[in-house]
C-alpha positions in Angstrom: -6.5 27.9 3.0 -4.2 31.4 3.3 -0.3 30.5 3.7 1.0 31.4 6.6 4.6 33.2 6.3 7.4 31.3 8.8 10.6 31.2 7.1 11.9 30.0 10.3 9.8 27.1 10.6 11.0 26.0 7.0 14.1 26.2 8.1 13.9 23.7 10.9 12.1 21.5 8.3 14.8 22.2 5.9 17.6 21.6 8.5 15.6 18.3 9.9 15.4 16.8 6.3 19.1 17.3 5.1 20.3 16.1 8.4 18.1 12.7 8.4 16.2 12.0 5.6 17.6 10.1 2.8 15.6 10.9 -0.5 15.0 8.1 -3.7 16.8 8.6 -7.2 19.0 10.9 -5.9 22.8 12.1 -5.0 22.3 13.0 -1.6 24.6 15.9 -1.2 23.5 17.7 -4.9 19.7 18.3 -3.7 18.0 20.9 -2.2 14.3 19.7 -1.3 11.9 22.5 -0.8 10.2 23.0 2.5 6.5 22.8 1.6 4.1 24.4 4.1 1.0 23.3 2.9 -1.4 22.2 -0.1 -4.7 22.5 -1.4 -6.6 21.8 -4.4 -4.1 22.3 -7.4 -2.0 24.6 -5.1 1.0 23.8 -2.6 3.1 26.9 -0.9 6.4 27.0 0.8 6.8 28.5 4.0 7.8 32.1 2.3 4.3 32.2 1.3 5.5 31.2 -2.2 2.5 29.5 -3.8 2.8 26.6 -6.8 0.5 25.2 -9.6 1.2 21.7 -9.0 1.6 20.3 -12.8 2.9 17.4 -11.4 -0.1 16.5 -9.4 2.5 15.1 -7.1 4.0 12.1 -9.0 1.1 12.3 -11.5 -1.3 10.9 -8.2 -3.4 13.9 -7.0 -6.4 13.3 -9.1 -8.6 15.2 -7.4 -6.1 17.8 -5.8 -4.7 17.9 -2.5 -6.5 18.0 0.8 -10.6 17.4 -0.6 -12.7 17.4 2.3 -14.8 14.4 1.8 -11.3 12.0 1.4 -10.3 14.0 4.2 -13.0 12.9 6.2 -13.6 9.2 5.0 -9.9 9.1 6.5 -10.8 10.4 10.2 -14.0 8.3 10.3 -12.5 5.0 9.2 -10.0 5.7 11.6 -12.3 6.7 14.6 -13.9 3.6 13.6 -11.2 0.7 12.5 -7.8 2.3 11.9 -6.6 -1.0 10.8 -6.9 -4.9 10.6 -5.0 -7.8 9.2 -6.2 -8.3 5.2 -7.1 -12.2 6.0 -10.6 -10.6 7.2 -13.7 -9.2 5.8 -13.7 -5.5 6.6 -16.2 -2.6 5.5 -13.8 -0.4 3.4 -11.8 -2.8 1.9 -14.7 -5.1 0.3 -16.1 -1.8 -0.6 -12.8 -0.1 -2.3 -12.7 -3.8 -4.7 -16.2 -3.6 -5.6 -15.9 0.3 -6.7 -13.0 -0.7 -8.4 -14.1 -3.8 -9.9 -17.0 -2.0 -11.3 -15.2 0.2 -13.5 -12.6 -2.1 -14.6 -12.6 -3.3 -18.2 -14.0 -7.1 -19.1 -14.2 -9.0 -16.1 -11.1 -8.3 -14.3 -13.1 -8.2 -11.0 -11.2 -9.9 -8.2 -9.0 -7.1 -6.7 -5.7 -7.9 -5.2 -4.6 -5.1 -3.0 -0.6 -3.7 -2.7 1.0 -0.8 -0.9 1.4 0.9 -4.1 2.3 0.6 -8.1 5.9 -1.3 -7.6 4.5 -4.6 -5.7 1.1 -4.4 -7.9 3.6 -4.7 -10.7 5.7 -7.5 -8.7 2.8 -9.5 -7.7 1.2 -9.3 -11.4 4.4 -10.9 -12.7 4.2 -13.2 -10.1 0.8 -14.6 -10.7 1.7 -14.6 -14.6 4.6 -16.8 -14.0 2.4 -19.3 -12.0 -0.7 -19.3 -14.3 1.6 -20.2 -16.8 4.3 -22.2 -15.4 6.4 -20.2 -17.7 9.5 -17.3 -16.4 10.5 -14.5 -19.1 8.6 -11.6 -19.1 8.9 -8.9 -22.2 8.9 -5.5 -21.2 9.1 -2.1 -23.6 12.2 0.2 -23.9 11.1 3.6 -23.0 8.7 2.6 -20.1 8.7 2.3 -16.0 7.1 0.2 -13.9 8.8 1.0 -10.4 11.6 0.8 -8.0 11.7 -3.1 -6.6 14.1 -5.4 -7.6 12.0 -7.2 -10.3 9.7 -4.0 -11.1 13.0 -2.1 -12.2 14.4 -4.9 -14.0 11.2 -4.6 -16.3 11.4 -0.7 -16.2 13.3 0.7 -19.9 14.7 4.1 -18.9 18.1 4.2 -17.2 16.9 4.2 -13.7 16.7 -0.1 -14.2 21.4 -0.1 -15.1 22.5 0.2 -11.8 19.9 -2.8 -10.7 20.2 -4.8 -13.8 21.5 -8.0 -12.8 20.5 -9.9 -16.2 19.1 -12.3 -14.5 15.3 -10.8 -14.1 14.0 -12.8 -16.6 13.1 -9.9 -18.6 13.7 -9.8 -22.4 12.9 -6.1 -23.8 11.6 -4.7 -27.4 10.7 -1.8 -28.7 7.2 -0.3 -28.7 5.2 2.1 -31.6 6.6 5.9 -30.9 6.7 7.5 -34.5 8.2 10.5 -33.1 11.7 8.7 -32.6 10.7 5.6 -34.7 13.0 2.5 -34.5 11.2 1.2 -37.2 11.4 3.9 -40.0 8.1 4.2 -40.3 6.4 7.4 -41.4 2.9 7.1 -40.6 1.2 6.0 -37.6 -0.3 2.7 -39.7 3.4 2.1 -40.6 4.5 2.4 -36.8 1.7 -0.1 -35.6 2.2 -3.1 -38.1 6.1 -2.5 -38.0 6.1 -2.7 -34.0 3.6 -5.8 -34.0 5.8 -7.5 -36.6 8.9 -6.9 -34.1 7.2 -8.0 -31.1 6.1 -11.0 -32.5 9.2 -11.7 -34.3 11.0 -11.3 -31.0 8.6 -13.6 -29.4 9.3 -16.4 -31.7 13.1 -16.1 -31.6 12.9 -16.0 -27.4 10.4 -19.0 -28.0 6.9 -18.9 -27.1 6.8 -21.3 -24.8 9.0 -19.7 -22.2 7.4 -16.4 -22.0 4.8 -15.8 -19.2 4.1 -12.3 -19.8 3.9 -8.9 -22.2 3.9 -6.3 -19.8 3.0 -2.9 -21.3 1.5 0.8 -20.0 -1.0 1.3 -21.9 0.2 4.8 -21.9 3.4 4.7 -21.0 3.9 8.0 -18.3 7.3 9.1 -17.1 9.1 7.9 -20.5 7.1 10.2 -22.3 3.6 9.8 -22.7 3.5 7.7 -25.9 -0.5 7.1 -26.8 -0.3 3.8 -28.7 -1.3 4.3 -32.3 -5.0 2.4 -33.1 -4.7 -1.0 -32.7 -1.8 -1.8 -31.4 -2.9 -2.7 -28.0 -5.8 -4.4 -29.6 -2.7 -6.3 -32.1 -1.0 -7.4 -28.5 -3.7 -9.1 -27.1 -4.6 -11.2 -30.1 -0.5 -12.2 -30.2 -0.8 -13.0 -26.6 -4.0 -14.7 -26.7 -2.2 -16.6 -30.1 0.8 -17.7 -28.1 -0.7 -18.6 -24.5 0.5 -15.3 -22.8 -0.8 -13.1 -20.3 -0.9 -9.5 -21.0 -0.5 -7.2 -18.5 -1.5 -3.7 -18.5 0.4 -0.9 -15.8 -2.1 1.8 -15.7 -0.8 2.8 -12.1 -0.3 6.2 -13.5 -2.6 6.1 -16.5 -5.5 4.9 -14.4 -8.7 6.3 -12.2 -9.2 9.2 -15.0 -6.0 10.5 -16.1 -6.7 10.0 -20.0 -9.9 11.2 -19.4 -11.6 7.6 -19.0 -11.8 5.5 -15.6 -8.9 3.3 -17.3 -6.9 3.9 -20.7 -7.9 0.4 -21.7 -11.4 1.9 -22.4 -9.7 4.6 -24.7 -8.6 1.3 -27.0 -11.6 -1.4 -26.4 -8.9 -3.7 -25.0 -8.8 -6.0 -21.8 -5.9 -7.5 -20.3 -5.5 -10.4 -18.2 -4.3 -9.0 -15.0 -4.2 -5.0 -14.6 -2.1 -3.2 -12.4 -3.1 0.3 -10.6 -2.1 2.5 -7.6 -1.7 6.2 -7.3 -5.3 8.2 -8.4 -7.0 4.9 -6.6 -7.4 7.3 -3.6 -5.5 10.6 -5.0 -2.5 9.0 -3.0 -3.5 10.3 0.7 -2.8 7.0 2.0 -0.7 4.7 0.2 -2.3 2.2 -1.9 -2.5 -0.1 -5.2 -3.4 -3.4 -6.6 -3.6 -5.9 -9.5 -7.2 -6.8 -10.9 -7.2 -10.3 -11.8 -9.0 -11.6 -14.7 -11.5 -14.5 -14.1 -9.2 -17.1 -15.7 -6.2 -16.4 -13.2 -8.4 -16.0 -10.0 -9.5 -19.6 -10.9 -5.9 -20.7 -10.8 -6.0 -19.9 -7.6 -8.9 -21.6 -6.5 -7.8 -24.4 -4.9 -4.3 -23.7 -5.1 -3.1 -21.1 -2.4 -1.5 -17.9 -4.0 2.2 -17.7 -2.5 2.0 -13.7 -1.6 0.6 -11.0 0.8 1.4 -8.0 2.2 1.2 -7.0 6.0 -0.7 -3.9 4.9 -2.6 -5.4 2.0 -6.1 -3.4 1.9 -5.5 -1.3 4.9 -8.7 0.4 6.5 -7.4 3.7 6.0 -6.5 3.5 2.7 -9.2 1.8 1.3 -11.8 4.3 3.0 -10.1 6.9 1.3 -10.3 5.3 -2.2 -13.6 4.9 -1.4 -14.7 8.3 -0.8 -12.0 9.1 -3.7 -13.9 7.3 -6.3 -17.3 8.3 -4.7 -15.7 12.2 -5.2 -14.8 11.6 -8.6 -18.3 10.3 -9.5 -20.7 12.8 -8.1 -18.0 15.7 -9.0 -17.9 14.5 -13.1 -13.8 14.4 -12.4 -13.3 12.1 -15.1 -15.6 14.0 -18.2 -13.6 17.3 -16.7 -10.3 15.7 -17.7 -11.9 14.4 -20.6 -13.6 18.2 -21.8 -10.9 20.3 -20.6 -7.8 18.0 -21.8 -9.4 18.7 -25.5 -10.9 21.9 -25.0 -8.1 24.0 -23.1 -4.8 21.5 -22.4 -4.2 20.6 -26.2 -4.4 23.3 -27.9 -2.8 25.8 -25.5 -0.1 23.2 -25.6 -0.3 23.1 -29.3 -0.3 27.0 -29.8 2.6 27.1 -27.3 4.6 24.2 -30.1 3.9 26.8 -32.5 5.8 29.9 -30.9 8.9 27.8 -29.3 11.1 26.6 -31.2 12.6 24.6 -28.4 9.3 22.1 -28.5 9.7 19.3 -31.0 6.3 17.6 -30.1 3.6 17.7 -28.2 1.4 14.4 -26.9 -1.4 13.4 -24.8 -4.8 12.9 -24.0 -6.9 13.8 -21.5 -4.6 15.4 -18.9 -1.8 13.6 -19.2 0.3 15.2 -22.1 4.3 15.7 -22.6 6.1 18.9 -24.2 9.1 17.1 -26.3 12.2 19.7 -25.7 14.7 20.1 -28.7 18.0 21.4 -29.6 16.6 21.4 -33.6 13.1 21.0 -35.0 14.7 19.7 -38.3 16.7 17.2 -36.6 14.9 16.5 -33.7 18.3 16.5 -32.0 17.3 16.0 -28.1 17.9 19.6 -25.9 20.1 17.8 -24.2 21.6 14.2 -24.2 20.3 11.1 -23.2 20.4 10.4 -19.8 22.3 14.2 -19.4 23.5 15.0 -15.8 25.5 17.8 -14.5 26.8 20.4 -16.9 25.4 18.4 -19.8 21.8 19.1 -18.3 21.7 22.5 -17.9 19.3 23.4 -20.6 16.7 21.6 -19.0 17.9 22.9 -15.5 17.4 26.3 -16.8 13.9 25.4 -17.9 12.9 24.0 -15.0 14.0 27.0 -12.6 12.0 29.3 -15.4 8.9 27.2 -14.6 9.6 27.7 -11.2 10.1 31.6 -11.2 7.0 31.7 -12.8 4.8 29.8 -10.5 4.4 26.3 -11.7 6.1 23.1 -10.4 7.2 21.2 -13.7 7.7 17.5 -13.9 11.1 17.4 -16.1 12.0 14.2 -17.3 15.2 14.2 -19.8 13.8 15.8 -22.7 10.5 16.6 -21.4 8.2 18.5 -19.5 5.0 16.9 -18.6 1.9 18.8 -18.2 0.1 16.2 -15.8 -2.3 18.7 -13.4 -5.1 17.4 -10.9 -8.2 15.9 -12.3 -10.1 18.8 -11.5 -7.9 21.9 -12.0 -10.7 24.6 -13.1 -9.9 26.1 -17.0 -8.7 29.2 -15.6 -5.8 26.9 -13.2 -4.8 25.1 -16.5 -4.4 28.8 -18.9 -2.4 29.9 -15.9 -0.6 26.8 -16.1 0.0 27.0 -19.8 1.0 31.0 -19.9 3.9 30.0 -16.9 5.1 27.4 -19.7 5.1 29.9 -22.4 7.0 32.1 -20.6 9.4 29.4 -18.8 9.8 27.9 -22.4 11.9 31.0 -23.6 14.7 29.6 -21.2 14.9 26.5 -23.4 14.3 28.6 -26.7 17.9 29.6 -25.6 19.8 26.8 -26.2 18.3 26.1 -29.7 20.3 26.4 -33.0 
């Protein structure tokens, strides 16, 4: 697909937008959204002709790029045929979307609930938790997110859950294995795993087994900074929750449907949880969609006994046809293995070389494609490039980074501290090196502010 130059038809769409649209996690008067014209594969454009290497695949969702033509198409059939029905019935797509899924979940999590996307699949897991149990707190991990509701935030442990923290979630919060930042002192990743099992279950017997429902982790956490869990220490969370009568809960709504280059990033750790939550790469995110896999212990509590939630939407036509033809895609086109070969073969070690030459980047982490460039002020001291939670003035470091991504042809998913190199599934070796030679050179704007 060629852009087509109209500067004054991004302008309308410009003007439209400021004047009506009011955008999430923002100050509404300090943005400046840009007008996209179009997208394909790993590529979007503006309506200057400006063209982008998406390294954000969205919000970490376009697995398989934007605008394939089989999705595409799945889309106008199903809705030439049955744009959409109530989810009480039996209907082609839907049945069909749970059984793909269901066949490449871990264990036998393989009763699919379905949600509008990863925030409700969180809520609803909670909820089903809290029933199976007859129990109400719910631990959550500092450093993680798990969406934008009202009980999804609350669980969230970045500082988009203060300003909705009514301390009255239910939610008690600990600290999981990082060893970059340790809050454990630890010096080796062995250190790091038995010292953050030890504080989780010490936390769990001072809050009292008895009134926890649920652990809720990601099993790699995404937005906070792409932590991979050290070996075993999902494996040492389910045998504490299987020891104390909890359900563990896995969010792999961004780590899921190939991003660690496996179906699910369970499978990178042998482990399987009691109720999984997904969304996002289900379908690429052309129509939204997620849902909670329910192990076979939890579906039976609702056997006889009616589960108390739904969802107008739940399962819609539309959006299961294209997670259909989305998982369909991703099977005959080797998607997954391609995130799996090139994240080792290209991704790490460009990212690795680039650690090398800057000394702005403190770490880099990953697997598959889904990896995270740590910024710093100081190697030595691993002093942050800018401060927590920095806004404004105090931000500008990263700011400047960001607009030297830009320049140079990428869009960047900044987070605090970090950029996140998160591309499409099935970006082609010579998309990612140009993805990784925009970093180098957008990196020399954060070189800047080093000591």
């Amino acid at each position: 697909m060629t852009p087509q130059i109209d500067p004054r038809a991004g302008a309308a769409v410009k003007a439209a937008d400021r004047a009506h649209v009011f955008h999430s996690w923002s100050a509404q008067e300090l943005i400046d959204p840009l007008a996209v014209a179009g997208a394909e594969g790993s590529y979007f454009w503006d309506y200057d002709g400006k063209r982008y290497l998406d390294l954000t695949s969205g919000l970490v969702y376009t697995n398989i790029g934007y605008q394939h033509p089989k999705v595409v198409a799945a889309i106008q059939e199903q809705a030439a045929k049955l744009t959409t029905f109530a989810p009480a019935f039996a209907i082609e797509s839907r049945s069909e979307a749970a059984r793909l899924i269901a066949e490449r979940t871990p264990g036998d999590l393989d009763k699919i609930f379905f949600t509008n996307g990863g925030a409700d699949a969180v809520e609803h897991a909670v909820r089903m938790a809290r029933l199976h149990t007859g129990r109400t707190k719910v631990l959550s991990a500092y450093r993680s997110y798990h969406g934008g509701t009202q009980q999804a935030v609350n669980l969230t442990g970045d500082p988009r859950r203060w300003a909705s923290d009514s301390a009255s979630a239910g939610v008690v919060r600990f600290w999981a294995p990082f060893l970059y930042r340790s809050r454990f002192y630890s010096e080796t990743e062995e250190q790091e795993c038995a010292r953050a099992l030890e504080h989780l279950e010490t936390t769990i017997r001072f809050e009292g087994p008895a009134t926890i429902a649920a652990i809720i982790l990601e099993t790699v956490p995404g937005t906070a900074g792409i932590m991979v869990p050290p070996p075993g220490y999902l494996a040492g969370v389910r045998e504490i929750c299987d020891r104390y009568g909890i359900v563990f809960v896995l969010d792999e709504v961004m780590a899921g449907f190939g991003r660690t280059g496996e179906w699910f990033a369970a499978d990178l750790f042998g482990v399987v949880p009691d109720l999984m939550t997904f969304a996002k790469g289900v379908n690429s995110g052309y129509v939204p969609l997620g849902g909670v896999a329910i192990s076979g212990a939890i579906a039976d509590t609702f056997g006889k006994r009616p589960y108390p939630g739904g969802l107008t939407y739940s399962g819609h036509p539309l959006a299961c046809a294209a997670a259909v033809a989305t998982i369909n895609v991703m099977a005959e086109e080797g998607v997954v293995e391609n995130a799996r070969t090139l994240g080792a073969s290209v991704v790490e070690p460009g990212l690795r070389e680039l650690a090398e030459r800057h000394p702005s980047v403190g770490e880099v982490r990953g697997v598959g494609m889904f990896w995270a460039v740590e910024l710093v002020k100081n190697r030595e001291t691993r002093e942050p490039l800018v401060p927590y939670n920095a806004a404004g003035e105090a931000n500008a470091p990263m700011a400047a980074f960001a607009a030297a991504a830009k320049k140079a042809g990428v869009w960047p998913f900044v987070n605090m501290n970090r950029t996140h190199f998160v591309p499409p599934l099935n970006a082609t070796e010579a998309e990612l090196k140009e993805g990784l030679a925009a970093l180098d050179a957008a990196l020399s704007a954060a070189d800047a502010h080093t000591d």
